[in-house]
C-alpha positions in Angstrom: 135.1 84.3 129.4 132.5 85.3 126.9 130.7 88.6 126.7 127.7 89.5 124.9 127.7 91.9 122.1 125.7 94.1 124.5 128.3 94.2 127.0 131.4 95.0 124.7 128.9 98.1 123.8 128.4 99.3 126.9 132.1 99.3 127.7 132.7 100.7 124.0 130.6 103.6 124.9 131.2 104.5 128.6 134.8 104.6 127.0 133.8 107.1 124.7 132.3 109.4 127.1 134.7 108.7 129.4 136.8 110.4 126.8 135.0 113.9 126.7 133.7 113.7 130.6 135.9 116.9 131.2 133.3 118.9 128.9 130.4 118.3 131.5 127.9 117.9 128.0 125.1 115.1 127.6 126.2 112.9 124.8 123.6 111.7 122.5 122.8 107.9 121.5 123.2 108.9 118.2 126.8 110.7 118.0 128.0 107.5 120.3 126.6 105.4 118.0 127.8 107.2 114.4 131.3 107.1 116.3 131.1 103.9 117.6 129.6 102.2 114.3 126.9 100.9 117.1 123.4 100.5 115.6 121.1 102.9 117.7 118.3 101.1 118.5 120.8 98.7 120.0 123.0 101.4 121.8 119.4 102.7 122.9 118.8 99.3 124.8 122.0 99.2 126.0 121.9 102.8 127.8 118.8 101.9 129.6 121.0 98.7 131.3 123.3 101.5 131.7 120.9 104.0 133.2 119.2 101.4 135.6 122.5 100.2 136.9 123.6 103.9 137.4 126.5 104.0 135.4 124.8 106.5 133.4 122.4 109.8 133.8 120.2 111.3 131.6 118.3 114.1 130.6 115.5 115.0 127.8 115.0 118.2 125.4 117.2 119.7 123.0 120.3 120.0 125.0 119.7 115.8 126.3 121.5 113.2 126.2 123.5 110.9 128.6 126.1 111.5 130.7 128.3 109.2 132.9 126.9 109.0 136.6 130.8 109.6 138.3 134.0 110.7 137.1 135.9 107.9 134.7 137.9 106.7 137.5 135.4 105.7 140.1 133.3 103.6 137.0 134.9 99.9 137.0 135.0 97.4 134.5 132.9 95.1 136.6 130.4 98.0 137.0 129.7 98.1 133.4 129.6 94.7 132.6 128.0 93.8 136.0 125.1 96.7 134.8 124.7 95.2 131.2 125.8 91.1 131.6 122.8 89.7 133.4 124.3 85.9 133.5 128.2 87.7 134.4 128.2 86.3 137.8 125.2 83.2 138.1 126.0 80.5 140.2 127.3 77.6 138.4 124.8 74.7 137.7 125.6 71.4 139.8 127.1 68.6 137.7 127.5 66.0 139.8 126.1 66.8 143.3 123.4 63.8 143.4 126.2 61.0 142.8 129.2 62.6 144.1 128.9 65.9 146.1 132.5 65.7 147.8 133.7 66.0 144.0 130.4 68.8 143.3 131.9 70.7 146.3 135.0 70.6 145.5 135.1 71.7 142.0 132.8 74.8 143.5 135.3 75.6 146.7 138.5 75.1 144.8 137.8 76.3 141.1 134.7 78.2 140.6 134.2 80.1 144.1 138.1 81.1 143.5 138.0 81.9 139.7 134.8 84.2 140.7 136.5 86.1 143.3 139.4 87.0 140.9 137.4 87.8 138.2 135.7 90.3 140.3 138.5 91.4 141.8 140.6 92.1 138.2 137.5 93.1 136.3 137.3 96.1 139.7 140.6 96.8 139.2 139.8 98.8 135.9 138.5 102.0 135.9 136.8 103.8 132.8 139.7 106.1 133.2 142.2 102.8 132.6 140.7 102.0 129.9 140.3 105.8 128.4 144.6 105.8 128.8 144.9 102.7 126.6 143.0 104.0 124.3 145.0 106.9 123.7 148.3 104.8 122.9 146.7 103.3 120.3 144.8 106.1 118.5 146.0 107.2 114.8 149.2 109.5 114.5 150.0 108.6 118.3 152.2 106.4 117.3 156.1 106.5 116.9 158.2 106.8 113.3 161.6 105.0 114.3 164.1 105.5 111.6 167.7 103.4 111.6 
């Protein structure tokens, strides 16, 4: 599976403000994006996927920003990437449905209809809030000395 650079960003930065969503605060493009590394023009682009797919809310003035629409644990995986990832979930083209479309539906009942479905199902198994657990494990210091 292959997703775009605009998808891994979205995810990147729900993560992040999944992170601080206790606070209640609007986050701004540009603190996600100094943290992030994310070029803000880009991130901007990205929020407004974000904001249309109602992952994400926002509001203007000195105290704006964006904040995440629900808590971290009602925000999937395939929410994110289903907001940003507008070619996620096309049908797949017909190979060879003029010649041989027992073989055509086949290959669509048997392999793509049931990779689909599990994708789904995996990628709406994750929550923000998964995702904000792993994260901790691996940040700097968390991590174990073991002496022998």
């Amino acid at each position: 599976m292959r997703i775009s650079a605009k998808g891994r960003y979205a995810l990147a930065a729900t993560i992040s403000m999944a992170e601080h969503y206790q606070a209640g605060e609007y986050i701004t493009v540009i603190s996600i994006a100094e943290k992030l590394g994310i070029s803000k023009i880009y991130l901007e682009q990205v929020f407004s996927l974000l904001k249309r797919g109602g992952i994400v809310t926002s509001t203007k003035g000195s105290q704006g920003g964006y904040q995440l629409a629900r808590m971290p644990r009602e925000i999937t995986l395939l929410d994110v990437l289903s907001a940003t990832e507008l070619t996620l979930f096309e049908p797949t083209e017909e190979t060879v449905s003029k010649k041989a479309p027992e073989i055509e539906a086949a290959m669509r009942l048997v392999a793509f209809d049931k990779l689909q479905t599990a994708l789904k199902k995996a990628m709406g198994s994750v929550t923000l809030n998964d995702l904000v657990t792993e994260a901790q494990k691996h940040k700097t210091g968390n991590s174990y000395m073991y002496y022998i």
